[in-house]
Every structure is written in C-alpha cells, then in structure tokens.
ROSE-4610 file (N, C-alpha, C; in Angstrom, 1 decimal, always signed):
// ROSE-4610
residu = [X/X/X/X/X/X/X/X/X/X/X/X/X/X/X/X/X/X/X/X/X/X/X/X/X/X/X/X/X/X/X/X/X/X/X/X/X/X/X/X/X/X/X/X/X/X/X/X/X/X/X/X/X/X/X/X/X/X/X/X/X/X/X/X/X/X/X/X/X/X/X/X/X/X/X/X/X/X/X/X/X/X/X/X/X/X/X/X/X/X/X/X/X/X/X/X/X/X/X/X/X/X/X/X/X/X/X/X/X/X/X/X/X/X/X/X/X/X/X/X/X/X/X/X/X/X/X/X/X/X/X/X/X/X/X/X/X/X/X/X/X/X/X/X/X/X/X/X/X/X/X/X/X/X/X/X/X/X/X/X/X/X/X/X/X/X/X/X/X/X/X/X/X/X/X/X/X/X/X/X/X/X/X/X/X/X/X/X/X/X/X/X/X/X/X/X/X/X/X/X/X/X/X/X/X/X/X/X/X/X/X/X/X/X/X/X/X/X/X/X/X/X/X/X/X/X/X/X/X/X/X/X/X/X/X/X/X/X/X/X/X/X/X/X/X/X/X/X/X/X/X/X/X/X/X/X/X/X/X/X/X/X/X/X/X/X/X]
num = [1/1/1/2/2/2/3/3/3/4/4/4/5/5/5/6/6/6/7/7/7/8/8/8/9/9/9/10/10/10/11/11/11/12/12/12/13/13/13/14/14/14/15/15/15/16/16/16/17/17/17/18/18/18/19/19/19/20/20/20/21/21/21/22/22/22/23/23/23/24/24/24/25/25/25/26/26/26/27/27/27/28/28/28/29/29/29/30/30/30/31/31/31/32/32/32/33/33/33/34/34/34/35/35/35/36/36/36/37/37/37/38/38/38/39/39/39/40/40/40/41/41/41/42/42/42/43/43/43/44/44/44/45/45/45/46/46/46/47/47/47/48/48/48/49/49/49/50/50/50/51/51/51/52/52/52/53/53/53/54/54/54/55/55/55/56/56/56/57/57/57/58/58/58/59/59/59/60/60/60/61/61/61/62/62/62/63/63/63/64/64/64/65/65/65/66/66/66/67/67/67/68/68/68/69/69/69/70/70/70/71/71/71/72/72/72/73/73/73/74/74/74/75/75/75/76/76/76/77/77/77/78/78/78/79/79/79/80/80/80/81/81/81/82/82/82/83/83/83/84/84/84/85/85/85/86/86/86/87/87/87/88/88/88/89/89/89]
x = [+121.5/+122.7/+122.4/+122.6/+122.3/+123.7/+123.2/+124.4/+125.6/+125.8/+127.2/+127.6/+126.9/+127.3/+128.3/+127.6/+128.4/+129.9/+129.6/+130.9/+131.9/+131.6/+132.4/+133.3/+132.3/+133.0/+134.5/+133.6/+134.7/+135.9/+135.6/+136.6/+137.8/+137.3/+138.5/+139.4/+138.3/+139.6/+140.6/+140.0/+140.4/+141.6/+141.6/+142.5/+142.0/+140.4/+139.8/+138.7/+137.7/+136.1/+135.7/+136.5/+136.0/+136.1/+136.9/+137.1/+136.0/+135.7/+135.0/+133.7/+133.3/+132.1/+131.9/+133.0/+132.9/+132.5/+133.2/+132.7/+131.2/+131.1/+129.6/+128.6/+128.8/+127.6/+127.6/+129.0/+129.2/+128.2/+128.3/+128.8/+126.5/+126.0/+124.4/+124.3/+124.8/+123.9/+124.4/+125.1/+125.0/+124.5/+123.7/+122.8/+121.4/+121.3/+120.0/+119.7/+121.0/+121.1/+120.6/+121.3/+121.3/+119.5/+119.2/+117.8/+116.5/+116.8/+116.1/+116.6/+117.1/+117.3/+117.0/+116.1/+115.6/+116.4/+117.8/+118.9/+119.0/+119.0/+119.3/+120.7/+120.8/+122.3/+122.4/+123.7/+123.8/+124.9/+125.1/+126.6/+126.4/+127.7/+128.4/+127.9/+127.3/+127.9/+126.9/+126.2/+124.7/+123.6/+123.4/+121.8/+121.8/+120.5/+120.4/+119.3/+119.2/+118.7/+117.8/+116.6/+116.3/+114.8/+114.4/+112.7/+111.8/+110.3/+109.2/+108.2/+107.2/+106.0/+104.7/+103.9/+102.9/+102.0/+100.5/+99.8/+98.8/+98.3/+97.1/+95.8/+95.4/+94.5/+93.5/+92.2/+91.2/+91.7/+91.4/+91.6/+91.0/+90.8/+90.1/+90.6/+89.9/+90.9/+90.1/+90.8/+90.7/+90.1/+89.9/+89.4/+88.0/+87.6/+85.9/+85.4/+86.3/+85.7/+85.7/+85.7/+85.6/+86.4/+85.9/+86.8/+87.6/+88.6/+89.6/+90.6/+91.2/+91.6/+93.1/+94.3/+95.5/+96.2/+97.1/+97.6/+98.9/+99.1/+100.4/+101.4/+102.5/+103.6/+105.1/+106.1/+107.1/+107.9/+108.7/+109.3/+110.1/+111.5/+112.5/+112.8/+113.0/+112.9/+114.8/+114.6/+116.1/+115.4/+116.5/+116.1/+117.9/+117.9/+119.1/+119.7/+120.9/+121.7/+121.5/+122.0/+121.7/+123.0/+124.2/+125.3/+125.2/+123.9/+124.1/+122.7/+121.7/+120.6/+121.3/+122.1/+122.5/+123.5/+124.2/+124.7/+123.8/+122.7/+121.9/+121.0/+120.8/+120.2/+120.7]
y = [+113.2/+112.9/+111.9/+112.1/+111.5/+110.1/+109.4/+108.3/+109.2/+109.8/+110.5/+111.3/+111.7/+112.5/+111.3/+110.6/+109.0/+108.5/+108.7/+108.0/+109.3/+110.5/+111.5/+111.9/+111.2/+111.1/+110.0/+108.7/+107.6/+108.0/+108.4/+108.8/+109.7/+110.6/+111.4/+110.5/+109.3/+108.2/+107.4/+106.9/+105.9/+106.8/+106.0/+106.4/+107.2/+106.5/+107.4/+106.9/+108.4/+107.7/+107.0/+106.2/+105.2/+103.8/+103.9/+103.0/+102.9/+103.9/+104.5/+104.4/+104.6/+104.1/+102.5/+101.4/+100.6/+100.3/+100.6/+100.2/+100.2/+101.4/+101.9/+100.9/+101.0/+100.0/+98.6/+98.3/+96.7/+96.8/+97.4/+97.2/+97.5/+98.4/+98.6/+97.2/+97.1/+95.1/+94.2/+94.2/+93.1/+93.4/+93.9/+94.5/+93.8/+94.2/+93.7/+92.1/+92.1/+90.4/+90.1/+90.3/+89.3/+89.3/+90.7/+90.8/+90.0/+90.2/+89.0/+87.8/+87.3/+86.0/+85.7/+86.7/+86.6/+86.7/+87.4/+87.1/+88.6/+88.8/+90.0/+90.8/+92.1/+92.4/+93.4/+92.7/+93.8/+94.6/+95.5/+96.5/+96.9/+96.1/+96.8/+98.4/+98.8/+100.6/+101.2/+100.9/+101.4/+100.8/+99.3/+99.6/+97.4/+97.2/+95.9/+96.5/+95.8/+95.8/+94.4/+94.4/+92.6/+92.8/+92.0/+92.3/+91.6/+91.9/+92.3/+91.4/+91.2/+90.3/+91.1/+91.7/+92.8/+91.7/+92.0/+90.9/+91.6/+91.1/+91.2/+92.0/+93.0/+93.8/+94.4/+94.9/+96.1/+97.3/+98.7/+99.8/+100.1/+101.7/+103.0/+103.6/+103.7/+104.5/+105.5/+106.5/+108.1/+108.8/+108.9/+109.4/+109.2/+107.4/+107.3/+106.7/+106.4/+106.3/+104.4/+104.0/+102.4/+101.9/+100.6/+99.9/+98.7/+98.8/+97.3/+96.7/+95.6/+94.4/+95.0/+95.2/+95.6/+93.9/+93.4/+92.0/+91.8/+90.8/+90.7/+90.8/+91.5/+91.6/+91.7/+91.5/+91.9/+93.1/+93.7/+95.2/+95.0/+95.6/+96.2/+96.9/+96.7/+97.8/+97.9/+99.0/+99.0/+99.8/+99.0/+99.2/+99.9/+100.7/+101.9/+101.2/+100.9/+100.5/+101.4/+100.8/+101.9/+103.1/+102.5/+103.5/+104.6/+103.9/+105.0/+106.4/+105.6/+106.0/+107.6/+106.8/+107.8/+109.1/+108.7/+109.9/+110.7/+110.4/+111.0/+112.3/+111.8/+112.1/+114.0]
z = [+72.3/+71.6/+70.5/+69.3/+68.4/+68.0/+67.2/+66.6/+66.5/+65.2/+64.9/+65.8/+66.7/+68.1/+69.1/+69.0/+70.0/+68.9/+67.3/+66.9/+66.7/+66.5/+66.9/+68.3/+69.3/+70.5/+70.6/+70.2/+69.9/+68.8/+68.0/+67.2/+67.7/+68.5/+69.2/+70.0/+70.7/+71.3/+70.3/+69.1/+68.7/+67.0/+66.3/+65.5/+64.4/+63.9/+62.3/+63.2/+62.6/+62.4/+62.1/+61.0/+60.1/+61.0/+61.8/+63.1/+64.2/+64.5/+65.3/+64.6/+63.5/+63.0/+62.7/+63.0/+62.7/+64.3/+65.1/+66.6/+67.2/+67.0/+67.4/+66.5/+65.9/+64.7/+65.3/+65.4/+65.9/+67.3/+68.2/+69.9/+69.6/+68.3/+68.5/+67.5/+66.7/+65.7/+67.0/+67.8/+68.6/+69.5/+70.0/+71.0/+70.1/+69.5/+68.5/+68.1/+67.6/+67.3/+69.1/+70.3/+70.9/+71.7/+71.6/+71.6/+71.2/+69.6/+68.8/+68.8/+69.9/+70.1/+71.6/+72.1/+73.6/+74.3/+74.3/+75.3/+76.0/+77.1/+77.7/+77.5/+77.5/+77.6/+78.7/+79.2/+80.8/+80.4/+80.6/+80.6/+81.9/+82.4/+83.6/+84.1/+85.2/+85.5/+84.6/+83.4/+82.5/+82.9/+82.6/+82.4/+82.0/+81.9/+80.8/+79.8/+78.8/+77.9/+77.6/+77.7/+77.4/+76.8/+76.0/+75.7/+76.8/+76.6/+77.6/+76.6/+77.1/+76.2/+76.7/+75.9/+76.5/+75.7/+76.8/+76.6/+75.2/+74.9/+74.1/+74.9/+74.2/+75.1/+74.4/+74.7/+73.9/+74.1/+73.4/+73.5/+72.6/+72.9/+72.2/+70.8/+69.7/+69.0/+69.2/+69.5/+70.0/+69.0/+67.6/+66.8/+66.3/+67.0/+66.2/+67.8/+68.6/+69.9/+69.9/+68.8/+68.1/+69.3/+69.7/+70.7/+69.7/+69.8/+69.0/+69.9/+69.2/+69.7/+69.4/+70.7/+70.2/+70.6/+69.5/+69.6/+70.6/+70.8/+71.9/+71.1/+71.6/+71.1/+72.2/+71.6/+72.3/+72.0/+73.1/+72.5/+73.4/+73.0/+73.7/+75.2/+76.3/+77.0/+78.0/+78.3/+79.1/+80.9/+81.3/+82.3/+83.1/+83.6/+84.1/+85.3/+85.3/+86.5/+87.4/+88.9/+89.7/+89.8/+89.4/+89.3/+88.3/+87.5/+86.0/+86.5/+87.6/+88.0/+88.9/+89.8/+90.8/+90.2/+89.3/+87.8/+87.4/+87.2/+86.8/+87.7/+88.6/+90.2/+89.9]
C-alpha cells in the first residue's frame, strides 16, 4: 500500500483529501521528528517505532572481493505489536 493509497483511505472517513492529506503527513513528520530526537514511538494495537545503533564493522564488497571498513550508524527500525502480529498470522 502506497502513501496515497493510506490518504485515499482517510479521506473517505474524513471530510476532503485535502484534510486527509494534511493528517497523514502530520501523524508520518512526527514520527520522524520524534525519531531524530531518540524518542521511541508506540502506537497502541500496531507496533513501536524507535532507532537502533549498529556498531561499526569490516565487510566484503562483493564485486572486487576488497575487505572495507562499514562505519557505525543509526537506522530506524519497528518492531510489530503482538495484537498487530497475531492479525497477521
């Protein structure tokens, strides 16, 4: 399901798309903001949302066999409620 697929849903609830595109945008930048500010986000009945710190490591690059140096970083990850887990099942 793509974005406009999610505010075309919302939109049938709410009054305009144009509403419904303001929602959806809001409800993903504050997911983000609160992200990049180290803060986890839980939604009830879904899932949390929080970043991960992957360490600094060597690896292969696959095309010359070269061994290099991949840097630490942090990334995104979500992790699935169990009511959303068992929906799925």
């Amino acid at each position: 399901m793509s974005k406009s697929r999610i505010i075309d849903a919302v939109a049938r609830v709410t009054s305009t798309k144009k509403t419904a595109t303001e929602a959806v945008n809001t409800v993903f930048d504050e997911i983000k903001k609160s992200l990049k500010k180290g803060q986890a986000v839980f939604i009830a009945d879904f899932g949390t949302f929080k970043v991960a710190k992957r360490k600094a490591r060597t690896g292969k690059n696959p095309r010359t066999g070269e061994t290099i140096k991949i840097a630490a970083k942090k990334v995104p990850v979500f992790k699935a409620g169990k009511s959303f887990k068992e929906m799925v099942k």
